[in-house]
N, C-alpha and C positions, 0 to 999 in steps of 0.2 A: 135348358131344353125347352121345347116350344111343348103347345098341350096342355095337358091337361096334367095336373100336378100326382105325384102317387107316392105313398106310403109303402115299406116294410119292415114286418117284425117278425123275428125269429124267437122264439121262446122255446129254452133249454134245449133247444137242438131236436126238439119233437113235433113242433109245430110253429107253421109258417102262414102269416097272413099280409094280405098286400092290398091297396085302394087303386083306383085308376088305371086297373087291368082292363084291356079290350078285349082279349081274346083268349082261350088256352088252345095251343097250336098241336102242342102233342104230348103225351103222355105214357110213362112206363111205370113200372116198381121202382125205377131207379132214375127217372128223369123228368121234369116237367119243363116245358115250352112256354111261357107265356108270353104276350103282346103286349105294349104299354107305347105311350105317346112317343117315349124314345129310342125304341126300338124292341131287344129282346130281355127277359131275364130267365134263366137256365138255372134251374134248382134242382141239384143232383143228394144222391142218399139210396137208403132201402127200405121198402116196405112201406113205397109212398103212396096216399091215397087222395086224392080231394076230395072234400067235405064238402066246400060249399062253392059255384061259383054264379055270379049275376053280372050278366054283362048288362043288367039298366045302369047298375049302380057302379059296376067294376070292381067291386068287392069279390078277394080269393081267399079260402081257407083250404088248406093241405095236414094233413099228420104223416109223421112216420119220421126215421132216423136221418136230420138232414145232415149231410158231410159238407155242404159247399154252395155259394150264392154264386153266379157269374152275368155280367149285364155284357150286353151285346148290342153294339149298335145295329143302324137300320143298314138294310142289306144283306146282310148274312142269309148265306139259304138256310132252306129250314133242314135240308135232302144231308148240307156238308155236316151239320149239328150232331143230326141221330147217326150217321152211317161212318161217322167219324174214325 
């Protein structure tokens, strides 16, 4: 993948952090949207919240009960994601 290179880790399914984020596109209890050189990644769960995010740095911190990671190439609307 071209870019800028990025990290993720999941720890015990409660908290999720990632490097090399650009953007957080959108955001529920149940879904978070982010941006990354290669497209998307889609982190679904309950009672999710971000903690921390810096887009100088592109460092992401989220808590809450994650069920599932999904990457998503470039192109995907953002409209087909949420309203799925």
């Amino acid at each position: 993948m071209e870019g800028v290179a990025h990290t993720l880790l999941i720890e015990e399914c409660k908290k999720i952090s990632a490097t090399g984020i650009d953007s957080v596109d959108g955001f529920t209890h149940s879904q978070i949207i982010l941006s990354y050189s290669g497209g998307r990644i889609i982190v679904a769960g309950s009672s999710l919240k971000i903690v921390a995010f810096s887009k100088g740095s592109g460092a992401f911190a989220a808590t809450g009960e994650i069920t599932g990671v999904k990457y998503a190439g470039k192109g995907i609307k953002l409209a087909q994601k949420l309203f799925k």
